[in-house]
C-alpha positions in Angstrom: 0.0 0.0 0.0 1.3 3.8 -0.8 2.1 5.3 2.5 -0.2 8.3 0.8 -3.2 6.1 1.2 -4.3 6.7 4.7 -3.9 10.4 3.8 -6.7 9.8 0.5 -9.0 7.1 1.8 -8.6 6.9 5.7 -11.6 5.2 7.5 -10.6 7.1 10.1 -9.5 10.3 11.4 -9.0 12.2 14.7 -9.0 16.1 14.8 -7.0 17.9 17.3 -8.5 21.6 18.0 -11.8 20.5 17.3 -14.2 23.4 18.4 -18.2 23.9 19.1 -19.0 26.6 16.6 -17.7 27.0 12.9 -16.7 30.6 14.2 -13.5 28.9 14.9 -11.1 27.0 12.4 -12.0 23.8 14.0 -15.4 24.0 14.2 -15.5 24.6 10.2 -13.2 21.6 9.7 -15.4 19.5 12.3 -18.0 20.4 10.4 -16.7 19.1 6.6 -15.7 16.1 8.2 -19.4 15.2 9.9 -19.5 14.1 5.7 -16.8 11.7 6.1 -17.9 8.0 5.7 -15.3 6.8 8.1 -15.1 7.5 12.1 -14.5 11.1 13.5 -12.7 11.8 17.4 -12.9 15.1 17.9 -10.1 16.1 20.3 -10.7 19.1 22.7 -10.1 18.7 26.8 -12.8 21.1 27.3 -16.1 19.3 25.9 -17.2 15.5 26.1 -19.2 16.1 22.8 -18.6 18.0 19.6 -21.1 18.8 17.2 -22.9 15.5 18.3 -19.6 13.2 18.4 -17.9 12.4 21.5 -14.4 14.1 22.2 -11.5 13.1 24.1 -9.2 15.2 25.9 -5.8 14.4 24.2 -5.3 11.6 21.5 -3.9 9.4 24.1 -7.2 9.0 25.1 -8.5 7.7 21.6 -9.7 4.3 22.3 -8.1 3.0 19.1 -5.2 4.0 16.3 -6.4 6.3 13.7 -5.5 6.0 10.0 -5.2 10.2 9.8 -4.5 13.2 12.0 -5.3 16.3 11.9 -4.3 19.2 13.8 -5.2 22.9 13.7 -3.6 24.2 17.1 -0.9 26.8 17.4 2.9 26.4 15.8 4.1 26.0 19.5 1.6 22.9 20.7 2.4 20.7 17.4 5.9 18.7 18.5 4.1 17.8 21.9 0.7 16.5 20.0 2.7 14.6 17.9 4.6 12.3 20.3 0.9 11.6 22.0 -0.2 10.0 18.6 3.5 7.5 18.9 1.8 4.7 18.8 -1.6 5.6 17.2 -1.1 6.5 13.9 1.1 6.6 10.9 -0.6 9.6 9.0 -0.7 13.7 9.9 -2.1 16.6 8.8 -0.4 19.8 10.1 -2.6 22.5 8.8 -1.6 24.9 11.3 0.5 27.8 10.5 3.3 30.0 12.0 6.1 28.3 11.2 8.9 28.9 8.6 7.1 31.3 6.4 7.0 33.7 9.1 10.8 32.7 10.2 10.2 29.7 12.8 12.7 27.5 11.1 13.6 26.1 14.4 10.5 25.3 15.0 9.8 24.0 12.0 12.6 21.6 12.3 11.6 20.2 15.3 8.1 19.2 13.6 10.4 17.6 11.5 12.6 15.3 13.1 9.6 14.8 15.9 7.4 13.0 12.8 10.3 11.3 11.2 11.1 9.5 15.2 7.9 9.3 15.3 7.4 7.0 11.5 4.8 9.6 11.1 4.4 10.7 7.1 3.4 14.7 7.8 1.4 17.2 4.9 2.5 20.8 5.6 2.4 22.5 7.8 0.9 25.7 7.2 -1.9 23.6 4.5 -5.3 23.1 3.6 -4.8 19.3 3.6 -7.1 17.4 1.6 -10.4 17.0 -0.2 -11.2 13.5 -1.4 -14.9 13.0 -2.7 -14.8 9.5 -2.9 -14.7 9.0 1.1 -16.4 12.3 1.8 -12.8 14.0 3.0 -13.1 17.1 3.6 -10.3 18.8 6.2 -10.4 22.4 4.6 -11.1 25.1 7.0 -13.6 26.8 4.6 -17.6 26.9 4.6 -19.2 24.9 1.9 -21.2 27.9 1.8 -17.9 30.1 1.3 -16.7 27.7 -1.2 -18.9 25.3 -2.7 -17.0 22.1 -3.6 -17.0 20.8 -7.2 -18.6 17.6 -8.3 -16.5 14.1 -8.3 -14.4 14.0 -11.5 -11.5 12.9 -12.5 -9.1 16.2 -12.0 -6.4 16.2 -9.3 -5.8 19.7 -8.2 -2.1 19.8 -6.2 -1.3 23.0 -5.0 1.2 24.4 -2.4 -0.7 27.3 -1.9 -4.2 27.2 -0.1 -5.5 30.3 -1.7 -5.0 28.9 -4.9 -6.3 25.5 -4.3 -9.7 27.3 -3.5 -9.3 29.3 -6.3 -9.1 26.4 -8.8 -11.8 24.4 -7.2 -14.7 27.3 -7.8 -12.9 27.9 -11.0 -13.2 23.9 -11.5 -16.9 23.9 -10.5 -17.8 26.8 -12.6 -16.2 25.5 -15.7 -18.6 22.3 -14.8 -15.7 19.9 -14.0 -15.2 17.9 -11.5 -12.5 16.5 -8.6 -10.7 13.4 -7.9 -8.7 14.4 -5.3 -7.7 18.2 -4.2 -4.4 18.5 -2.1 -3.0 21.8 -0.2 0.8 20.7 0.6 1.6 24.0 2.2 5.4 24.1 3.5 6.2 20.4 2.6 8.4 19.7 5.3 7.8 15.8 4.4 5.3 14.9 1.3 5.8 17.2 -1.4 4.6 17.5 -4.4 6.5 14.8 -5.9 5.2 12.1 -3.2 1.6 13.2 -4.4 2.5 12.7 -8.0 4.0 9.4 -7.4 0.4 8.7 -5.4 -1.6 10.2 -8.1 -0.2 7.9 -10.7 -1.6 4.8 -9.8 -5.0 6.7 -8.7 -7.5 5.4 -11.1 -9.8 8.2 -10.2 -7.7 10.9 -11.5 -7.5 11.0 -15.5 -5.7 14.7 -15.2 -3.7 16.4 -12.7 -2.9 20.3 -12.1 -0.4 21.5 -10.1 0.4 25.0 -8.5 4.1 25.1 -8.0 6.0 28.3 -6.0 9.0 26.6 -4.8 10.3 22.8 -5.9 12.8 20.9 -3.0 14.5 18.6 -5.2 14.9 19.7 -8.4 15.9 16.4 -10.1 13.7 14.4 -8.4 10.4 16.9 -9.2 11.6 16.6 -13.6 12.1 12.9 -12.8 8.7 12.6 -11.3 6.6 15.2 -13.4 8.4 13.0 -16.5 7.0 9.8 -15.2 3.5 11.2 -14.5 3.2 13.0 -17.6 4.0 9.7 -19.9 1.0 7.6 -17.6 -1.5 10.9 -17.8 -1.7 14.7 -18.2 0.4 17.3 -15.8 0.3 20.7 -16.0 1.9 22.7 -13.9 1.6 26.3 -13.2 4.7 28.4 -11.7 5.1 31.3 -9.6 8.1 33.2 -8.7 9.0 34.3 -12.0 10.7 37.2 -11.1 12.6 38.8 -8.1 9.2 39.8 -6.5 7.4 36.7 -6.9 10.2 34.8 -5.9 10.4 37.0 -2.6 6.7 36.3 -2.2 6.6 32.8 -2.5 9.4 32.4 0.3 7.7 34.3 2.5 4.6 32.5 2.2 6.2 29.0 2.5 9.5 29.5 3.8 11.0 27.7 0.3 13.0 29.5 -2.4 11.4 29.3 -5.5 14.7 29.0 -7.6 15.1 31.0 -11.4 12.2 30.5 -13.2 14.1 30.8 -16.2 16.0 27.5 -15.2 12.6 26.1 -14.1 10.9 26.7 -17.8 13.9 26.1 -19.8 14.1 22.3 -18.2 9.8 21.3 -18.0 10.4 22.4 -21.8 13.3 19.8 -22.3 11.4 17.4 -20.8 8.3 17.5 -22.4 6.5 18.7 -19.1 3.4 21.0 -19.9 3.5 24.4 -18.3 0.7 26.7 -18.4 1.2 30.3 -18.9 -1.6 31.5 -16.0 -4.1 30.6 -14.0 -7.1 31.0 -16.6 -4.6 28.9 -19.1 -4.4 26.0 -16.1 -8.0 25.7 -15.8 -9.2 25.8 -19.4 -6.7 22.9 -20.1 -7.6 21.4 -17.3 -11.8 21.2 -18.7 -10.5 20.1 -22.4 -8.4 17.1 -20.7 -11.1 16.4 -18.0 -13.8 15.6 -20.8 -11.9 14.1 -23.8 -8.3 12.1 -24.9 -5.5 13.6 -26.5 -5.0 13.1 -30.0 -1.7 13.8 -32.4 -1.6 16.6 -34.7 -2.2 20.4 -35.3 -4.4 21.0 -38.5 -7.9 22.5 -37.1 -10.7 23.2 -38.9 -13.0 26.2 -37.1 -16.8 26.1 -37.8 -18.7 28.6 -37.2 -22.0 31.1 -37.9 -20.1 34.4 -37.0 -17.1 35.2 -39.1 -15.5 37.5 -36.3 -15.4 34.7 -33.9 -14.2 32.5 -36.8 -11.5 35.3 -37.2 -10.6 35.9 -33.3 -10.0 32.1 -33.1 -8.0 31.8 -36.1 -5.8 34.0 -34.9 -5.3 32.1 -31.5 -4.8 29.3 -33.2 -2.1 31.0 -34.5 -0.9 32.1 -31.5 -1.0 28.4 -30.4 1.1 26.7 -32.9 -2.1 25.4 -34.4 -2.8 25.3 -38.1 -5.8 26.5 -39.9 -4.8 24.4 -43.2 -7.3 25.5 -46.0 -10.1 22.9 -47.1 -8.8 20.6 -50.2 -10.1 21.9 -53.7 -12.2 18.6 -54.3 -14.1 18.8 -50.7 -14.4 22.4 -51.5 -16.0 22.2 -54.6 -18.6 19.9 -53.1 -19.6 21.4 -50.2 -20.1 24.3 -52.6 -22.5 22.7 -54.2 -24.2 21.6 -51.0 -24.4 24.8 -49.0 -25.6 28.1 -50.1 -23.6 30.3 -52.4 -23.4 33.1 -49.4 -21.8 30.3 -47.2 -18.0 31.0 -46.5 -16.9 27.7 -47.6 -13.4 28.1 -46.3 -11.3 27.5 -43.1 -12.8 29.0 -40.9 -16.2 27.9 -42.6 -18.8 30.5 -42.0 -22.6 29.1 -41.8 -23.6 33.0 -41.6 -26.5 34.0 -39.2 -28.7 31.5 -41.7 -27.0 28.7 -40.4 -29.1 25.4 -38.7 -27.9 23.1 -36.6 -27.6 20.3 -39.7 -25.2 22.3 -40.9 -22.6 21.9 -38.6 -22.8 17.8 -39.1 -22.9 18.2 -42.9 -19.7 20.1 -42.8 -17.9 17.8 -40.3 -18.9 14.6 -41.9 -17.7 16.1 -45.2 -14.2 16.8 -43.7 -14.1 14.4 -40.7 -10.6 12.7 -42.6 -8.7 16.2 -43.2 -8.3 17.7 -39.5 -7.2 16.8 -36.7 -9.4 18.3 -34.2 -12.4 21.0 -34.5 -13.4 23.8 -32.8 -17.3 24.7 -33.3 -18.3 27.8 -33.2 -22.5 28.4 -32.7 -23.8 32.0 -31.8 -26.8 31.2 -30.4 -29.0 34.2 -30.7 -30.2 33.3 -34.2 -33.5 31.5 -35.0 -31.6 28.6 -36.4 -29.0 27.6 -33.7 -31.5 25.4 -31.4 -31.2 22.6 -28.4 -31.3 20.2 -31.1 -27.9 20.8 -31.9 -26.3 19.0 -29.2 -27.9 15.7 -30.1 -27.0 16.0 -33.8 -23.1 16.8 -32.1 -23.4 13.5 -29.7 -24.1 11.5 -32.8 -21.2 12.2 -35.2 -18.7 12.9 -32.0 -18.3 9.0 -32.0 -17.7 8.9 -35.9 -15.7 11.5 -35.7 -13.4 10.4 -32.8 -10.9 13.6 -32.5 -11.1 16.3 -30.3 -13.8 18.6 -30.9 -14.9 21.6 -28.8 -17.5 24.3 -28.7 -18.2 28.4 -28.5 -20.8 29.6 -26.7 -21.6 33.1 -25.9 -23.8 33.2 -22.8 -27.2 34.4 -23.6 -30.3 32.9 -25.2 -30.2 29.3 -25.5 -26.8 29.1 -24.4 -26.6 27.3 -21.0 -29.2 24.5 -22.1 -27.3 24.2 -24.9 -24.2 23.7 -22.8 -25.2 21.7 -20.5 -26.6 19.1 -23.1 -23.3 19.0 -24.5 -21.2 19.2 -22.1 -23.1 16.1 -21.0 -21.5 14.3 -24.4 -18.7 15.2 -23.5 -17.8 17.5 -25.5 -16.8 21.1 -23.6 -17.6 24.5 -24.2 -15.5 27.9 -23.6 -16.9 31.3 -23.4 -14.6 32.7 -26.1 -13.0 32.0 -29.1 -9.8 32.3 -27.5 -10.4 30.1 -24.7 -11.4 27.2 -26.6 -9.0 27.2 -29.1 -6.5 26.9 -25.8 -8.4 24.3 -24.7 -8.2 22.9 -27.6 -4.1 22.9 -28.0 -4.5 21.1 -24.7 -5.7 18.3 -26.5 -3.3 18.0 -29.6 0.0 16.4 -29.6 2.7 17.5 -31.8 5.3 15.7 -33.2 7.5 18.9 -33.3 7.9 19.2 -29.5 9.0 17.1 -26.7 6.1 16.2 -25.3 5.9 12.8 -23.8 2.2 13.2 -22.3 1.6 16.7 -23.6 2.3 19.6 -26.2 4.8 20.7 -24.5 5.3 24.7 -24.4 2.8 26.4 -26.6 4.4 28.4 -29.9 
């Protein structure tokens, strides 16, 4: 068994600073964990009962060992609330903070060596620990209400920030994708991001993984290991730190130097490790992987029933190392024939504001052999564009079987229409520009070094 496995599917956990109300830290995480499908001990001398569970004053008092601990107290408590869990568990959460990020290396340290003395395996400190749908895991000290958690899906989010792990998961649920496993590593004193990705890789939930980087420990061992997850299923990564502010920021929020970014770039580029350039970039690959495979190539043919749309995403595709090849004369002159004459029967192929939702399948099937991917473009505010467009999609998605992805502006018919697709499969963006990134997402190219991805983006 990983020794990360008590950490993603305990069936049981104690939680030391358990409090009454969620007006405290502990009451908000005793709260998320009242969803856990495993066994809860709240530990707090001062009550007998928590929130409906019985407590125990220290975890020496825990009537059995305990696959996972958690502890929210202060910096200064942790060493001593480690040694009273010697002999009961194996597995620790530190998400308290006020350690080396604010200069308390020393005590740091001694969290340190008291969990390695102890055979203890610690996240953080100074984390959000961990969010694992599938057993109801839930140790973040945030309201659902404050943050709504996304569906069950097959995205790992890592993240050695906590503000940006919340960040992804609303941007995750809002983009209508869902979670595997979320993990906040914080200071990474023991597990790092390289024992998660080693964890992740055999995790048959998680199809994708995403990972916010500030500062990397071991340098050869984090290419080595990205590498190895990449070739089994997509990485991305996102860095921080990329210049001599950043860099200052991200020690003083983990305690870990960050390192040239320059270096940091140059070597996920020579090893085929795919980097995103920003947050919004992270996320929108993250939907294209979540819903379909990757594919090899970069020819991409854009439909769509607004020519500046078809224009804007051109010239992303552009931006992207993608090519908008032109349609071959023969298909050409057939789909001439087919279509009316004020149809733009080119690359990108403009249905006009006429346009019905057969249209889009007549073109496709037509030229399903000479692309590698498509990008569908349907403004939705025009009498033809209607819900039955997403079954018409589901159909020839199967025949077509290389990525394709959708346009939608909001408005109209819009989120119906989304939804219904999205259901297929098949995602949709908000803009032109965004899908064609999602898009590139999906695409390998033989040009770069890319053992599970495109590599850097042209």
């Amino acid at each position: 068994m990983n020794s990360l496995s008590p950490f993603f599917n305990p069936k049981s956990v104690a939680l030391v600073g358990a409090a009454h109300t969620e007006m405290k830290l502990g009451g908000v995480v005793l709260r998320n964990l009242l969803r856990f499908k495993g066994r809860v001990y709240p530990v707090n001398p001062k009550y007998s009962e928590l929130m409906g569970i019985k407590a125990y004053p220290t975890g020496a008092h825990i009537p059995e060992a305990v696959d996972l601990v958690l502890i929210i107290r202060p910096a200064s408590e942790v060493p001593d609330i480690l040694r009273e869990f010697r002999d009961k568990t194996k597995s620790v959460i530190v998400m308290s903070s006020g350690f080396a990020e604010i200069g308390e290396t020393a005590l740091q340290e001694e969290v340190r060596k008291t969990g390695k003395e102890m055979g203890f395996r610690i996240l953080g400190p100074n984390c959000m620990g961990i969010f694992s749908p599938r057993c109801g895991l839930d140790t973040f000290f945030l309201p659902r209400e404050r943050l709504p958690r996304p569906k069950r899906g097959n995205v790992a989010v890592v993240s050695q920030s906590g503000a940006i792990l919340s960040c992804a998961l609303t941007a995750v649920k809002e983009a209508n994708t869902g979670i595997s496993k979320a993990v906040g590593y914080g200071n990474a004193i023991d597990i790092d991001e390289c024992d998660i990705f080693e964890y992740l890789m055999q995790d048959r939930e998680t199809s994708v993984v995403v990972s916010y980087v500030e500062s990397v420990g071991d340098g050869r061992r984090f290419v080595k290991t990205a590498r190895a997850l990449s070739e089994s299923k997509p990485l991305i990564v996102l860095k921080s730190g990329k210049g001599a502010s950043g860099q200052a920021a991200a020690y003083s929020h983990t305690g870990r130097l960050a390192g040239r970014y320059e270096v940091f770039h140059s070597i996920l580029r020579q090893h085929g490790i795919q980097e995103s350039s920003d947050f919004d970039e992270l996320i929108e690959d993250a939907k294209a992987l979540s819903y379909q495979k990757r594919s090899h190539g970069r020819r991409v043919l854009i439909i769509t029933n607004g020519g500046g749309s078809g224009v804007l995403a051109a010239d992303e595709c552009m931006r992207q190392g993608l090519e908008v090849a032109k349609l071959p004369p023969d298909k050409k002159e057939r789909l001439t024939g087919i279509f009316p004459k004020f149809y733009g029967i080119n690359n990108p192929f403009d249905l006009t504001a006429q346009v019905n939702d057969e249209d889009y399948v007549t073109a496709m099937d037509e030229l399903k052999d000479d692309y590698d991917a498509f990008l569908l473009i349907a403004l939705p505010n025009v009498l033809g564009i209607t819900e039955r467009l997403s079954g018409l999609i589901k159909n020839i998605k199967e025949s077509v079987g290389k990525p394709l992805i959708f346009h939608i502006p909001r408005g109209g018919i819009a989120g119906k229409l989304t939804r219904a697709l999205e259901k297929a499969r098949v995602p949709v963006y908000p803009s032109p520009e965004s899908a064609v990134r999602g898009l590139a997402a999906l695409l390998l190219r033989d040009d770069l070094p890319c053992p599970g991805g495109r590599g850097e983006r042209s």
